[in-house]
N, C-alpha and C positions, 0 to 999 in steps of 0.2 A: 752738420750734426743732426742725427735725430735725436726725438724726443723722448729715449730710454736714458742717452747720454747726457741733453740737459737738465733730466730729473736726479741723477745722478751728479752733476757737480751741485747742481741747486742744495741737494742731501748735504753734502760735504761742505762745504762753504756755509749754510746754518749750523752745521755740528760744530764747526774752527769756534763759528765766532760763538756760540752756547758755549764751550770751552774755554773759551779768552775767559768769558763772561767769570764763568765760576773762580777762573784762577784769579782773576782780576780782586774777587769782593776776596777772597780768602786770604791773599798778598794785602788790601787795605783793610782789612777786617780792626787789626789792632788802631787805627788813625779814625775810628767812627764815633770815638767818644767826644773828639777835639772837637772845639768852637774855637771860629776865628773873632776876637776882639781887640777893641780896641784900647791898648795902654796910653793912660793920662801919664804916665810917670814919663816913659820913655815918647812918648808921644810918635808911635807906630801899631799898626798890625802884629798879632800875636794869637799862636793854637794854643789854648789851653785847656788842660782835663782836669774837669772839678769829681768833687767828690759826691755820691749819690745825695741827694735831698730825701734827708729824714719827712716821714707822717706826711708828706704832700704841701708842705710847711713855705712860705712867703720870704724865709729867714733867708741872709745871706749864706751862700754855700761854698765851701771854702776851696780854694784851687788847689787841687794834688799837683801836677807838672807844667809846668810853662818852658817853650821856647828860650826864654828870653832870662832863664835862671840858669847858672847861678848869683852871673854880674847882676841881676837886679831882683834878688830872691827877697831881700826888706821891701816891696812894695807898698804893701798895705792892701794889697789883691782889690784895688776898685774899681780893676776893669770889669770884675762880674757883677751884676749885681741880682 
């Protein structure tokens, strides 16, 4: 191989994976909101997406969607805090 050829795969082989790259965040794009915590109820591992925190605020912030709902939707949401 000369050195026109292996600048030329080196090209192509950064391009695939720059590629991968973008399709990869834009396929996960929707799963960046999730945190994985831990449920006291059910006492396992769980993604959940809370809802934005008001004013910068210390308050609890209430969970929009969980895994782990709708069989254990009464929680009492104390895995965030």
């Amino acid at each position: 191989m000369n050195d026109l050829t292996k600048l030329v795969a080196i090209l192509v082989f950064t391009s695939i994976w720059y590629a991968m790259t973008l399709i990869g965040r834009a396929l996960f794009k929707p799963y960046e909101k999730l945190r994985l915590v831990w449920c006291p109820e059910v006492r396992s591992l769980s993604f959940v997406e809370t809802a934005a925190a008001s004013n910068g605020n210390d308050a609890v912030v209430p969970v929009k969607r969980c895994l782990l709902w709708p069989d254990h939707k009464a929680c009492g949401q104390r895995c965030v805090k």
